[in-house]
PASEBA-1860 file (N, C-alpha, C; in nm, 3 decimals):
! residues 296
1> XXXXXXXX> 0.084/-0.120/0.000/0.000/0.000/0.000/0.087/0.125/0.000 ~ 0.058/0.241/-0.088/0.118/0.367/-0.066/0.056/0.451/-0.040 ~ 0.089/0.525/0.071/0.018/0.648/0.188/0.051/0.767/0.118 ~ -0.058/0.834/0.108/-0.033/0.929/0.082/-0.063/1.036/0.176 ~ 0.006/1.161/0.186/-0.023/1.240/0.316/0.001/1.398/0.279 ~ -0.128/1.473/0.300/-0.151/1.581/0.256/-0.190/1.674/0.395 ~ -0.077/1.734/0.450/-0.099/1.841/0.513/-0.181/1.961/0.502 ~ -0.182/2.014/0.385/-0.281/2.131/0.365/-0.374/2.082/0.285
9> XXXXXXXX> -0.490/1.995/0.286/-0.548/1.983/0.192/-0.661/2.058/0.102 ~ -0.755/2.057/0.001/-0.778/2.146/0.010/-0.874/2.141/-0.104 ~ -1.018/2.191/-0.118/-1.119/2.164/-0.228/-1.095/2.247/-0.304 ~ -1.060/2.190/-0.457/-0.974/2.221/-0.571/-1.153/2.237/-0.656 ~ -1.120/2.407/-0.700/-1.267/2.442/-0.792/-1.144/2.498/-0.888 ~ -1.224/2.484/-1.044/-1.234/2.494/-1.148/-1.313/2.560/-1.258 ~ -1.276/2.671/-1.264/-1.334/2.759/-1.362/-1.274/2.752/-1.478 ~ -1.382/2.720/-1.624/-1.366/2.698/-1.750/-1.404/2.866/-1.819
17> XXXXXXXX> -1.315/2.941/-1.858/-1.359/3.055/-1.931/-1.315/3.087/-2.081 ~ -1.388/3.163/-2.186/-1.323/3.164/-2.311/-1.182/3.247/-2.330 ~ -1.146/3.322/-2.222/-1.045/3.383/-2.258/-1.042/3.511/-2.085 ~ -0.910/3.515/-1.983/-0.891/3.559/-1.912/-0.868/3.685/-1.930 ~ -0.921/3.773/-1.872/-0.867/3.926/-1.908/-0.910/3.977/-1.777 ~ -0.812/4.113/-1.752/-0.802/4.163/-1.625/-0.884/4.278/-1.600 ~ -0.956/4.288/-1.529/-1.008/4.453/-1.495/-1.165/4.385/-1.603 ~ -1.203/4.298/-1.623/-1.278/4.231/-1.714/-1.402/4.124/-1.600
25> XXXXXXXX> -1.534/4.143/-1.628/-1.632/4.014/-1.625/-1.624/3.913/-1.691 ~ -1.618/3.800/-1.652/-1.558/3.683/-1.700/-1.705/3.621/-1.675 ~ -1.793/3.511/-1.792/-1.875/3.428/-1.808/-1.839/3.277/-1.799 ~ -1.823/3.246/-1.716/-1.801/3.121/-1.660/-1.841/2.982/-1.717 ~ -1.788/2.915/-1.831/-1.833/2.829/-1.884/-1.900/2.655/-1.816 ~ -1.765/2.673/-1.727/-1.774/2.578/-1.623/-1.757/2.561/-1.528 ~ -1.806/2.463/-1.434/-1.728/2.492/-1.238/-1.699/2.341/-1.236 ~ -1.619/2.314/-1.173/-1.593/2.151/-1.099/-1.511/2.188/-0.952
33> XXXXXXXX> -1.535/2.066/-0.885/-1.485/2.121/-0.765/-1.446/1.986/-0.679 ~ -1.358/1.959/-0.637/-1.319/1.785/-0.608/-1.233/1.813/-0.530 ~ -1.207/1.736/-0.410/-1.155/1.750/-0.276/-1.011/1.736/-0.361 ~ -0.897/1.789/-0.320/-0.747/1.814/-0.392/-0.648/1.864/-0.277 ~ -0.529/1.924/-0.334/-0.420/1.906/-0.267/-0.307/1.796/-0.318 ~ -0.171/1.827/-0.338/-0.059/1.753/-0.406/-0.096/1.583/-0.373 ~ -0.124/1.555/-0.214/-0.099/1.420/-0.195/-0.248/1.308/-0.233 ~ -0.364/1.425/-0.226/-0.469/1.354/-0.303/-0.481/1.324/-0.434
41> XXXXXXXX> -0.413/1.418/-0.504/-0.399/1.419/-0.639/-0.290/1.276/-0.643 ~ -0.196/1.249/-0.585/-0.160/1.162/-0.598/-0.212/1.007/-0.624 ~ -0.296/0.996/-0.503/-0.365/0.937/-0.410/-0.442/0.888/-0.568 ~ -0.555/0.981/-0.638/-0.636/0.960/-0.703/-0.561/0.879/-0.870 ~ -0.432/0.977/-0.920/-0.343/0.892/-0.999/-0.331/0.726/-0.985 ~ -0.302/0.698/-0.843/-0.228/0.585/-0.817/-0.406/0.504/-0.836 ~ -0.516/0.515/-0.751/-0.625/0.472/-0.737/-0.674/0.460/-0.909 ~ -0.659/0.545/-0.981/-0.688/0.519/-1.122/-0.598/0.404/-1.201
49> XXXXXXXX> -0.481/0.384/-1.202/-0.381/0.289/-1.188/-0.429/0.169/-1.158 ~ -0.565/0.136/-1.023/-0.569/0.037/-0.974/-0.486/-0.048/-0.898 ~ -0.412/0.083/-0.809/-0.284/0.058/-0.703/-0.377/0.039/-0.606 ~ -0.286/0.027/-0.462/-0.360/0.028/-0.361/-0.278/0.109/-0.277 ~ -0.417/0.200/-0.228/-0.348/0.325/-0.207/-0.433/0.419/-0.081 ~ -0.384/0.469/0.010/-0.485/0.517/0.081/-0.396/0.675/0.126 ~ -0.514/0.782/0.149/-0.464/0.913/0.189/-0.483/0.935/0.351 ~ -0.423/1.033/0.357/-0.384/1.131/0.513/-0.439/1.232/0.442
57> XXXXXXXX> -0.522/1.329/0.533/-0.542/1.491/0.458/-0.603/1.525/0.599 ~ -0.624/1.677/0.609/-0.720/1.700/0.690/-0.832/1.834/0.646 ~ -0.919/1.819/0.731/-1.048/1.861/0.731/-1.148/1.918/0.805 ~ -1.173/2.019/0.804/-1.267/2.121/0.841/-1.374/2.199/0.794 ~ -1.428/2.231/0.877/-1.581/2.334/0.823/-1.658/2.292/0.718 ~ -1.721/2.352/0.647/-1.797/2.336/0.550/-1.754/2.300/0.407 ~ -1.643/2.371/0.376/-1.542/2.346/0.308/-1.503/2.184/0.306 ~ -1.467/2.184/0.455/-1.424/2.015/0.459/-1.510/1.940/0.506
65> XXXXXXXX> -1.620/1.958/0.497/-1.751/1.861/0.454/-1.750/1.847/0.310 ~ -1.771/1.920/0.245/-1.705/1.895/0.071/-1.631/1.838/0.018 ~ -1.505/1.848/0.084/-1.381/1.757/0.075/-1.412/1.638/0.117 ~ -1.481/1.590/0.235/-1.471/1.475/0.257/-1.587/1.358/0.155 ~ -1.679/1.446/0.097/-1.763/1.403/0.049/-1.755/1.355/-0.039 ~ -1.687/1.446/-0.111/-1.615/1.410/-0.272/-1.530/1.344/-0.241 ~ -1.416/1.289/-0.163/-1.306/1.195/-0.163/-1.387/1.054/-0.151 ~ -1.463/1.086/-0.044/-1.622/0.920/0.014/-1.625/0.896/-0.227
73> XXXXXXXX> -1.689/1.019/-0.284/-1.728/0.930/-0.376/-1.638/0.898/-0.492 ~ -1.559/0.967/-0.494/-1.458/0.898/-0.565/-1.373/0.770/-0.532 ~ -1.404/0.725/-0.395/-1.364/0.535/-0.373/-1.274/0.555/-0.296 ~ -1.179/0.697/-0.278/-1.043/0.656/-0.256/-1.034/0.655/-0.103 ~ -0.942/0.558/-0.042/-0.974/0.517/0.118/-0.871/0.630/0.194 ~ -0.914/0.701/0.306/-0.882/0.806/0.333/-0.889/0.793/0.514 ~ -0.824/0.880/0.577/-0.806/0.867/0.735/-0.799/1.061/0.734 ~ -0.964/1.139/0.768/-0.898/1.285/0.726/-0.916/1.351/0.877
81> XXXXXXXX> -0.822/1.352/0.961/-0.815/1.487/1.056/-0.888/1.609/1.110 ~ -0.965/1.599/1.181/-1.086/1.727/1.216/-0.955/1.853/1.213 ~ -1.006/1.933/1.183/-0.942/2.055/1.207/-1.028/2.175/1.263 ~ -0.997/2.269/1.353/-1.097/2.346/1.372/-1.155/2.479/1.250 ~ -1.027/2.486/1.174/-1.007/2.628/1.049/-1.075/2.535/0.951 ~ -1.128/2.626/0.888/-1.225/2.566/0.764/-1.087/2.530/0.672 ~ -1.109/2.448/0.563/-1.031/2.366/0.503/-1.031/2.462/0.347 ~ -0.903/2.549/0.322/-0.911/2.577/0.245/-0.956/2.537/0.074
89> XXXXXXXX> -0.939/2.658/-0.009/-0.985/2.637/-0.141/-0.873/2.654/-0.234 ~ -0.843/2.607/-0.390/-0.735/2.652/-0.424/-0.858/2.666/-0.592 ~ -0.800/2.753/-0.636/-0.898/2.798/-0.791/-0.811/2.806/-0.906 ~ -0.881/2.737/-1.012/-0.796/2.738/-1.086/-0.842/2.790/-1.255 ~ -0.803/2.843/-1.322/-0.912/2.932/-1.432/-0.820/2.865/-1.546 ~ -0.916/2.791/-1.625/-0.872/2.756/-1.771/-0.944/2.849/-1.859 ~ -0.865/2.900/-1.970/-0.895/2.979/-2.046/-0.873/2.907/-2.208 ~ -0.956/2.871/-2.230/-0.975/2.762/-2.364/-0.932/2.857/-2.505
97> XXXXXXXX> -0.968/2.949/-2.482/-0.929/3.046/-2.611/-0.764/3.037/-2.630 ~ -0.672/3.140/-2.511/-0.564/3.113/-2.495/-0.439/3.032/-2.457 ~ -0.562/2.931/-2.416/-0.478/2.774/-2.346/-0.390/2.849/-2.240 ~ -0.416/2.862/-2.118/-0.383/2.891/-2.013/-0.435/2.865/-1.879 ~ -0.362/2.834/-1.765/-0.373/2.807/-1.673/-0.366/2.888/-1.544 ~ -0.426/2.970/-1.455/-0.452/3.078/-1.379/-0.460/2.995/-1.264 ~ -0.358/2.975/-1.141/-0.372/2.920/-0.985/-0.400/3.045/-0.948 ~ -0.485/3.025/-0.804/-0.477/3.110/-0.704/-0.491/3.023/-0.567
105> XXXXXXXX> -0.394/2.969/-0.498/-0.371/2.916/-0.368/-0.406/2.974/-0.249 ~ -0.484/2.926/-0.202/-0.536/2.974/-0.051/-0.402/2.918/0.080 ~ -0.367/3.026/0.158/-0.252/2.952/0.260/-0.334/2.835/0.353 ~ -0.428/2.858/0.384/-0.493/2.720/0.406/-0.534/2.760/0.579 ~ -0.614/2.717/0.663/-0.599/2.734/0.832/-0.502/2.721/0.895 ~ -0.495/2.800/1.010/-0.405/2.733/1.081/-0.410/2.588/1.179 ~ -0.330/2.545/1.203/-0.373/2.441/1.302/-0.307/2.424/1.393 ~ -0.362/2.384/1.503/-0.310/2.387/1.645/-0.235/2.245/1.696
113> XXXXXXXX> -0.141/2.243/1.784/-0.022/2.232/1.825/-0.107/2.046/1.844 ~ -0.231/2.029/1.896/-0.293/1.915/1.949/-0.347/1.859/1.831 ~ -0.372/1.936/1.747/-0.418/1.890/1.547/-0.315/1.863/1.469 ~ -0.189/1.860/1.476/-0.115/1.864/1.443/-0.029/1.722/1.498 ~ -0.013/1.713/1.666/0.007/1.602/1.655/-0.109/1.474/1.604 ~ -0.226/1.537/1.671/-0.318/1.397/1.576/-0.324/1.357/1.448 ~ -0.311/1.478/1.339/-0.241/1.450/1.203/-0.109/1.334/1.194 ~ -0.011/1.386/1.296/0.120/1.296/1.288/0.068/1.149/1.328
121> XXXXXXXX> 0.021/1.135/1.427/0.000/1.006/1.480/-0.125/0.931/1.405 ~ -0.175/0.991/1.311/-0.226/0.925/1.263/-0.171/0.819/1.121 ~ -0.073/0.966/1.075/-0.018/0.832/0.957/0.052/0.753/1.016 ~ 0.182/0.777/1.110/0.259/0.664/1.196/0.144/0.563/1.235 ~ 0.033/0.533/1.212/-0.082/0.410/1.249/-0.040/0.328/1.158 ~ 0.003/0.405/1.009/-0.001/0.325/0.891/0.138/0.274/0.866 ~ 0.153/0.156/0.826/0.281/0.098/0.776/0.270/0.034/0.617 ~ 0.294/0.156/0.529/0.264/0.165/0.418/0.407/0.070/0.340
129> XXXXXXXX> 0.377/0.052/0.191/0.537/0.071/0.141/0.614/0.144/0.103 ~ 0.530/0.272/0.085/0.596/0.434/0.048/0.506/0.486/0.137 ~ 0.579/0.586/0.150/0.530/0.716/0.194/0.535/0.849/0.144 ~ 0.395/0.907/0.072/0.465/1.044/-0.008/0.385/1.120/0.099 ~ 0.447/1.244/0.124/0.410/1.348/0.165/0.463/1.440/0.070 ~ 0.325/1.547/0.053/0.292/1.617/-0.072/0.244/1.758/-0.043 ~ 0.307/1.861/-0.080/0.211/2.006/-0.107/0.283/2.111/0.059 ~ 0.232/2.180/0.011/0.260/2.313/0.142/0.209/2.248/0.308
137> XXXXXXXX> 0.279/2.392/0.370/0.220/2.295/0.518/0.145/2.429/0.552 ~ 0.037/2.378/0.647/-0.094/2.469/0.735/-0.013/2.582/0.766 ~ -0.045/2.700/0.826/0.018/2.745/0.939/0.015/2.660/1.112 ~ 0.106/2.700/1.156/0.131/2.607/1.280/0.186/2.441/1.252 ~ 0.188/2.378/1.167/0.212/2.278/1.179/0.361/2.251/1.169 ~ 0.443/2.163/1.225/0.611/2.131/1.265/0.697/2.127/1.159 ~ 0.612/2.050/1.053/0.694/2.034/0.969/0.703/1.904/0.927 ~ 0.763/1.898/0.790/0.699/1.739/0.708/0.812/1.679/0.791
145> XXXXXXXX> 0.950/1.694/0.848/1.067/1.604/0.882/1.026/1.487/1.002 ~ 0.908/1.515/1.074/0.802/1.459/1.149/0.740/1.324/1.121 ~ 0.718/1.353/0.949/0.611/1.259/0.918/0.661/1.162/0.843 ~ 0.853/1.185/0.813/0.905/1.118/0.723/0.916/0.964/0.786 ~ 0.951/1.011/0.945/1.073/0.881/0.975/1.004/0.739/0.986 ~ 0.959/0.716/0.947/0.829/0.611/0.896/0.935/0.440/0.897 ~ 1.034/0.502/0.859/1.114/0.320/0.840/1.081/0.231/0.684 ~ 1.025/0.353/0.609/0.966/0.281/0.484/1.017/0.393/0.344
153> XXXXXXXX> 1.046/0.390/0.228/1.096/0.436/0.160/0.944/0.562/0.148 ~ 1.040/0.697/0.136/0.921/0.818/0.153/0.987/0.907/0.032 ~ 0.849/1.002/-0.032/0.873/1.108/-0.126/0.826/1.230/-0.065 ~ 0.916/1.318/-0.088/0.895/1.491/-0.028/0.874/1.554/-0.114 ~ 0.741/1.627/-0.174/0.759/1.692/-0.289/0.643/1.865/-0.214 ~ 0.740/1.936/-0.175/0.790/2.054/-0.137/0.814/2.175/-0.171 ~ 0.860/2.300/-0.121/0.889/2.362/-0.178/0.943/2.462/-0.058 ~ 1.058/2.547/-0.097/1.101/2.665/0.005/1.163/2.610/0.111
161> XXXXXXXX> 1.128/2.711/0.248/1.192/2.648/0.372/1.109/2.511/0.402 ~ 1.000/2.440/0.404/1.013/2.382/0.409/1.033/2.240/0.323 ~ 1.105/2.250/0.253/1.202/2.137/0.124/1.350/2.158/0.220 ~ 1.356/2.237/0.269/1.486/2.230/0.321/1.465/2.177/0.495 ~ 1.356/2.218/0.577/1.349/2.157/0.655/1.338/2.008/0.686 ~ 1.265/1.999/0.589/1.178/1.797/0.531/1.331/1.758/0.571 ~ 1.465/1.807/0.490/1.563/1.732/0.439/1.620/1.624/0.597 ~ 1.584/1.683/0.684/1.640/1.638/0.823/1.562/1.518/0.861
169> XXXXXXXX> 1.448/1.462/0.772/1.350/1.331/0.782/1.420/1.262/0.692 ~ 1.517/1.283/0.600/1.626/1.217/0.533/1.550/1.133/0.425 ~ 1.444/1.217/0.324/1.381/1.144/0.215/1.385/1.039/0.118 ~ 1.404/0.939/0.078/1.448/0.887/0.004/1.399/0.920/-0.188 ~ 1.334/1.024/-0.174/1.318/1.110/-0.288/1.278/1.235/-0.230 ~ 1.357/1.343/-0.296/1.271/1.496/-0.327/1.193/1.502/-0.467 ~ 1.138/1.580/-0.485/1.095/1.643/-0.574/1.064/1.787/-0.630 ~ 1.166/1.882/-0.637/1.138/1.995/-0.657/1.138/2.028/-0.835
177> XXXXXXXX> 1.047/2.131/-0.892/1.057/2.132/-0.998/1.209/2.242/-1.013 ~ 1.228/2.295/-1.103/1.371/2.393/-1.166/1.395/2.444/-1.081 ~ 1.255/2.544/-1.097/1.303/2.661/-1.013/1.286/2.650/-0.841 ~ 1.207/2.566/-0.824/1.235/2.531/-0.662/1.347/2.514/-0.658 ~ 1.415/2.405/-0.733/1.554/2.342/-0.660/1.636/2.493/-0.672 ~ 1.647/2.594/-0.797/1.736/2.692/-0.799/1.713/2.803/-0.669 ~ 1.617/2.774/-0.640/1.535/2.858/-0.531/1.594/2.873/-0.418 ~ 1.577/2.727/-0.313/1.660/2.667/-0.213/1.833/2.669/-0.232
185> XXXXXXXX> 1.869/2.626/-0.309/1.970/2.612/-0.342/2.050/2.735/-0.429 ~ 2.035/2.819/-0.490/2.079/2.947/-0.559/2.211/2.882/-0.660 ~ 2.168/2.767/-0.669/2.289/2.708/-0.811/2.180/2.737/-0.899 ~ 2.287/2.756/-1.035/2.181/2.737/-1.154/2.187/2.591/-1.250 ~ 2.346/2.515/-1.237/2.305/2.404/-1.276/2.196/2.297/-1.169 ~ 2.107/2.220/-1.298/2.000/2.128/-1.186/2.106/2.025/-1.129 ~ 2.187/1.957/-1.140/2.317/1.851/-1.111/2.364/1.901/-0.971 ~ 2.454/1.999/-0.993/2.508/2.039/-0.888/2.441/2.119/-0.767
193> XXXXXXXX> 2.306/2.180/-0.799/2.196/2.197/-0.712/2.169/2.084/-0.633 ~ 2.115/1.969/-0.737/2.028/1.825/-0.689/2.153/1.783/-0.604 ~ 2.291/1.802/-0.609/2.359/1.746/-0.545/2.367/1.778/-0.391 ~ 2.351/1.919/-0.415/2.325/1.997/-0.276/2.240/1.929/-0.180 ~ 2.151/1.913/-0.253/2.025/1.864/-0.148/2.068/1.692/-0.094 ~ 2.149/1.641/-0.215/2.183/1.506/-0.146/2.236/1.512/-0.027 ~ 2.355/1.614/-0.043/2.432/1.616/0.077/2.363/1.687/0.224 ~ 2.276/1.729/0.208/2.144/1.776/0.293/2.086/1.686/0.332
201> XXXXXXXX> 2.051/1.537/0.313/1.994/1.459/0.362/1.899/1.400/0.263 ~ 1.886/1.408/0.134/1.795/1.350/0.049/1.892/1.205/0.006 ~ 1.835/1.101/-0.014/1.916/1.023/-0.062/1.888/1.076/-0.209 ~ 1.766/1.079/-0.255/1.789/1.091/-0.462/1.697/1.225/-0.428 ~ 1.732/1.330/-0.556/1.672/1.436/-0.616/1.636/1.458/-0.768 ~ 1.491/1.416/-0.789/1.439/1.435/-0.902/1.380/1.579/-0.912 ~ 1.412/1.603/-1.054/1.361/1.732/-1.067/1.300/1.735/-1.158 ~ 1.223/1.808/-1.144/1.053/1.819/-1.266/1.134/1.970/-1.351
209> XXXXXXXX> 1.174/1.926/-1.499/1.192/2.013/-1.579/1.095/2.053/-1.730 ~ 1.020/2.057/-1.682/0.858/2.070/-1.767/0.860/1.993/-1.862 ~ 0.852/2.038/-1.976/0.874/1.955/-2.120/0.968/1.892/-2.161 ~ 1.053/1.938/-2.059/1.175/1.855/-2.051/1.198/1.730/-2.026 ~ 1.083/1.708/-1.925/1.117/1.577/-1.893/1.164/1.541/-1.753 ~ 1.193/1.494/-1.672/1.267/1.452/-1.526/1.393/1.456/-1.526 ~ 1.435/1.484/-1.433/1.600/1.460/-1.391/1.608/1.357/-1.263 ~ 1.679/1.268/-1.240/1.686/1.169/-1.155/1.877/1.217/-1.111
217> XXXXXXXX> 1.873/1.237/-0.971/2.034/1.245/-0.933/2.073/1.127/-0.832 ~ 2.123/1.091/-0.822/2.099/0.929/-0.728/2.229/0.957/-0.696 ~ 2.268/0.790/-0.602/2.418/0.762/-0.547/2.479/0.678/-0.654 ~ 2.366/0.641/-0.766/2.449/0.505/-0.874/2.487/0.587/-1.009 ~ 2.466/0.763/-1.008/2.429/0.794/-1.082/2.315/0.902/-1.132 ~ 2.324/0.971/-1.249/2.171/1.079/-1.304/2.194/1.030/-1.476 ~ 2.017/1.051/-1.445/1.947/0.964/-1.575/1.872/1.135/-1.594 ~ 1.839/1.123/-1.776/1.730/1.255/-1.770/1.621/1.165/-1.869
225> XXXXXXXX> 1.501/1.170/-1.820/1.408/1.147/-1.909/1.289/1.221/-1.995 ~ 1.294/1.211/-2.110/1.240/1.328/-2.189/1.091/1.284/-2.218 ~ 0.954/1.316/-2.249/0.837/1.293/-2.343/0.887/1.278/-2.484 ~ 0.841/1.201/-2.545/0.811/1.189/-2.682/0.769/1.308/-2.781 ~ 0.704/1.409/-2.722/0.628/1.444/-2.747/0.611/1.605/-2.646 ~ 0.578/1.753/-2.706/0.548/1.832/-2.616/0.399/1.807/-2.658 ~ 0.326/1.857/-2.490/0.183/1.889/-2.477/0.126/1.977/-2.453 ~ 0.013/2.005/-2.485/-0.074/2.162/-2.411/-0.175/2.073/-2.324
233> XXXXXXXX> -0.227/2.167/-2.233/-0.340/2.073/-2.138/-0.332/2.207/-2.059 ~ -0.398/2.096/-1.922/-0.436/2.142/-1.805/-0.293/2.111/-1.710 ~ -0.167/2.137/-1.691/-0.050/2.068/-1.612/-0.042/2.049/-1.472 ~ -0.156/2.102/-1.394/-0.163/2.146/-1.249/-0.177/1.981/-1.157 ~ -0.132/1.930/-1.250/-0.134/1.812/-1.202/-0.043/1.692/-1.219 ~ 0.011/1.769/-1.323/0.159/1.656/-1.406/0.261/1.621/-1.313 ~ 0.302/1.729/-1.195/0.422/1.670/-1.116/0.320/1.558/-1.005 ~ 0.202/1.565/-0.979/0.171/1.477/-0.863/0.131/1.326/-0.970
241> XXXXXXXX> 0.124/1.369/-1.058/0.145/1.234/-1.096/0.258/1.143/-1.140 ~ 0.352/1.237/-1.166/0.528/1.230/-1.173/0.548/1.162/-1.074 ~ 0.486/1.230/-0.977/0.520/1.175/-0.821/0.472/1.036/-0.783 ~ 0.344/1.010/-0.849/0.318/0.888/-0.792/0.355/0.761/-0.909 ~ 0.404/0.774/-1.012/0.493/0.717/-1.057/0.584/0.655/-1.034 ~ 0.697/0.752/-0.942/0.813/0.730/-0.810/0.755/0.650/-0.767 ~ 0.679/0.708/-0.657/0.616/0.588/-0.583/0.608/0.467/-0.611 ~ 0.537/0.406/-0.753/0.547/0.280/-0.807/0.637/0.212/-0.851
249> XXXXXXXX> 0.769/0.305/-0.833/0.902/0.247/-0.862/0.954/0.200/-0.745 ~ 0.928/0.327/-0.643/1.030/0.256/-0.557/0.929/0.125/-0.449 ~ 0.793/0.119/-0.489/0.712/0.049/-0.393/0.751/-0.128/-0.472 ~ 0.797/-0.098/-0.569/0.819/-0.202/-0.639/0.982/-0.262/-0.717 ~ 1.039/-0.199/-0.627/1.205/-0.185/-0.672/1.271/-0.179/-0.787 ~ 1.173/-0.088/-0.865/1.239/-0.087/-1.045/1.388/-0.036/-1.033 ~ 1.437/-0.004/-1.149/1.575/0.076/-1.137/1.499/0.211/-1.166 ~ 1.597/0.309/-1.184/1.582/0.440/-1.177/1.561/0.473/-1.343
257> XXXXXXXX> 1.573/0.398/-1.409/1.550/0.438/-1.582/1.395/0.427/-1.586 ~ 1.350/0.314/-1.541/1.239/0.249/-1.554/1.131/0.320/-1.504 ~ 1.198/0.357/-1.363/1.087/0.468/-1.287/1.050/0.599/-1.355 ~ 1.167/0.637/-1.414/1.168/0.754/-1.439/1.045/0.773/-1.582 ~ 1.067/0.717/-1.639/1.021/0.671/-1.786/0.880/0.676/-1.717 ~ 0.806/0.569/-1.633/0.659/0.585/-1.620/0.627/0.687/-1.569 ~ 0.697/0.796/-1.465/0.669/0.875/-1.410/0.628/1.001/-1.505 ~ 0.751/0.998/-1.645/0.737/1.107/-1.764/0.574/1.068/-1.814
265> XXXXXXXX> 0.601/0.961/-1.848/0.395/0.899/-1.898/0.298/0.947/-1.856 ~ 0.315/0.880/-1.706/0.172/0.982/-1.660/0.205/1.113/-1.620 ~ 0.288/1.206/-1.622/0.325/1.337/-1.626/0.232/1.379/-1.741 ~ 0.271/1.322/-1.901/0.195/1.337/-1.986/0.052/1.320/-1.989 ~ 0.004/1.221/-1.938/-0.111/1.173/-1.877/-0.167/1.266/-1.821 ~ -0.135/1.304/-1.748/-0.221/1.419/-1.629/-0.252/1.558/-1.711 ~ -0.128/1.588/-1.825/-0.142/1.744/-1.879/-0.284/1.700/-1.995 ~ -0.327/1.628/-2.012/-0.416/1.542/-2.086/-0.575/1.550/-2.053
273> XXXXXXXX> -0.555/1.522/-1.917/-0.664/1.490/-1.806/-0.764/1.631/-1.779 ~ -0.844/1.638/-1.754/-0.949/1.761/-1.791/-0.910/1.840/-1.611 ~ -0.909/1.748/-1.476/-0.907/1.807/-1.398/-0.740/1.754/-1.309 ~ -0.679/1.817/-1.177/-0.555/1.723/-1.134/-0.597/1.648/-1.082 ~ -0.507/1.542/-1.094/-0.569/1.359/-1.071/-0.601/1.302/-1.163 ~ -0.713/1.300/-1.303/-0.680/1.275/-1.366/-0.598/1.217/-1.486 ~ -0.641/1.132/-1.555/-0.507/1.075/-1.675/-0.561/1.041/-1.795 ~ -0.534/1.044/-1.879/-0.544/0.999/-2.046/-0.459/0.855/-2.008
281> XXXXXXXX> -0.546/0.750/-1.990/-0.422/0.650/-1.950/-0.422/0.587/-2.123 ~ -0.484/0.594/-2.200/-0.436/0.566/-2.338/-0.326/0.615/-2.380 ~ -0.313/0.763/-2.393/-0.166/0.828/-2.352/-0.060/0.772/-2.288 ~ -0.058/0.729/-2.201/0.002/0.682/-2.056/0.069/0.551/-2.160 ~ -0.021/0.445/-2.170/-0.022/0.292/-2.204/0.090/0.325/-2.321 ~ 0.052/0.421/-2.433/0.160/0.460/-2.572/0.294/0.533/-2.502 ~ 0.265/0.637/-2.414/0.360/0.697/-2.381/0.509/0.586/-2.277 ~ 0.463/0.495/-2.239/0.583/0.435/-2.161/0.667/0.363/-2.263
289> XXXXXXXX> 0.630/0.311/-2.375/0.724/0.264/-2.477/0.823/0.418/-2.547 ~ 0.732/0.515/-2.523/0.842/0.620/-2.599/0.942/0.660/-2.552 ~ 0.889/0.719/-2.453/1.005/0.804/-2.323/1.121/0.779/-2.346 ~ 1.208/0.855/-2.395/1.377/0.881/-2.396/1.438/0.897/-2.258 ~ 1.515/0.777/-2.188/1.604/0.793/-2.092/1.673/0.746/-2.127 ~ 1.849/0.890/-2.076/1.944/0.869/-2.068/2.029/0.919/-1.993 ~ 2.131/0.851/-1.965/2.247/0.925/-1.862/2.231/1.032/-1.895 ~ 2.285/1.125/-1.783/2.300/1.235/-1.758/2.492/1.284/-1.727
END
């Protein structure tokens, strides 16, 4: 089983418009709205897959009556955390005319010192075969380095101070995309950045380089794996499925070419997919024979 664990989680709405403009009334073509956050999105990848897979998230107010509702009907098996702060929203505006993608991230509630450990002690219940922990943290909460030490191979996919705090739970994957890793780190090669972070406590650092493809930095070695193919889509979802890719590598001890390669697939997969979580797994099924990996 792979755990997935989402600290800030958070009901992901979706606005479909013909074209974004500022200082402008916008006619709203469409709404969708599905309980989300990096590690659900995962969660829902892997569950489409027909993995076995269960989430951590937490949940509040009215908001997270929504969230929990929509996770109940989408199947996926879940353990979600009362919180007292309503459970944020994150919005996201597709603009079909210009093919564009518009986030606006909510920082999410805060949570208190006693919610926080019940969050922790709740995934330590689980003895998964991975462990990803995924996405931003609440206000108040310690910090992902907490939730790593699990005794089971774990993914950190992060960002800022805390990608650098996580590093002290000693990950056995990061995941930062470019500019995160250049971020934390103020190198501009991704190599000698990703290396940084090894020596920080990550054992491997993959890096999400958009159309590019993945970067894998390991101890045996760095592999880069490319798409076949560039895409337009919806992408707000391509690294959590990158991510749970990993996951199926390392829950299943592939090598690092192999992982990398399915992880690029459903990357593609997801930019495909109408909402995050989502996949074009027809895409997916063509796309793992293409994928270009090679040393780095």
């Amino acid at each position: 089983m792979i755990l997935t664990v989402t600290p800030n989680s958070a009901l992901d709405v979706t606005y479909t418009v013909d074209a974004l403009r500022p200082d402008s009334v916008h006619r709203v073509r469409q709404v969708r709205a599905r309980a989300g956050g990096k590690g659900v999105n995962v969660a829902r990848v892997l569950r489409a897959l027909g993995e076995d897979v269960h989430a951590v998230a937490t949940a509040g107010g009215a908001t997270g009556d929504a969230f929990r509702a929509e996770l109940a009907e989408a199947g996926i098996p879940a353990d979600l955390v009362p919180i007292g702060g309503e459970t944020r929203r994150t919005t996201t505006v597709l603009s079909t005319v210009e093919e564009t993608v518009t986030l606006f991230n909510e920082p999410g509630p805060e949570v208190t010192a006693a919610e926080w450990t019940s969050f922790v002690d709740t995934v330590r219940r689980h003895v998964p075969d991975v462990l990803v922990c995924s996405g931003s943290l609440p206000p108040g909460a310690a910090g992902h380095a907490g939730l790593l030490g699990a005794g089971v191979p774990t993914i950190l996919d992060t960002s800022g101070a805390a990608l650098l705090a996580g590093l002290a739970g000693r990950p056995s994957v990061v995941k930062p995309n470019l500019a995160e890793l250049r971020e934390v780190t103020g190198r501009a090669d991704p190599v000698e950045a990703a290396t940084e972070l090894r020596r920080g406590g990550a054992e491997t650092v993959v890096v999400s380089l958009g159309p590019d493809g993945l970067l894998a930095v390991t101890e045996d070695g760095a592999w880069q794996a490319r798409p076949s193919k560039t895409l337009t889509g919806n992408a707000t979802g391509a690294g959590d499925a990158a991510v749970a890719g990993l996951a199926l590598g390392l829950a299943r001890g592939e090598p690092w070419p192999e992982t990398l390669r399915r992880a690029v697939a459903l990357s593609g997969a997801a930019v495909l997919g109408p909402l995050a979580g989502d996949l074009d797994l027809a895409h997916y099924r063509r796309e793992l024979g293409a994928v270009v990996v090679r040393a780095h």
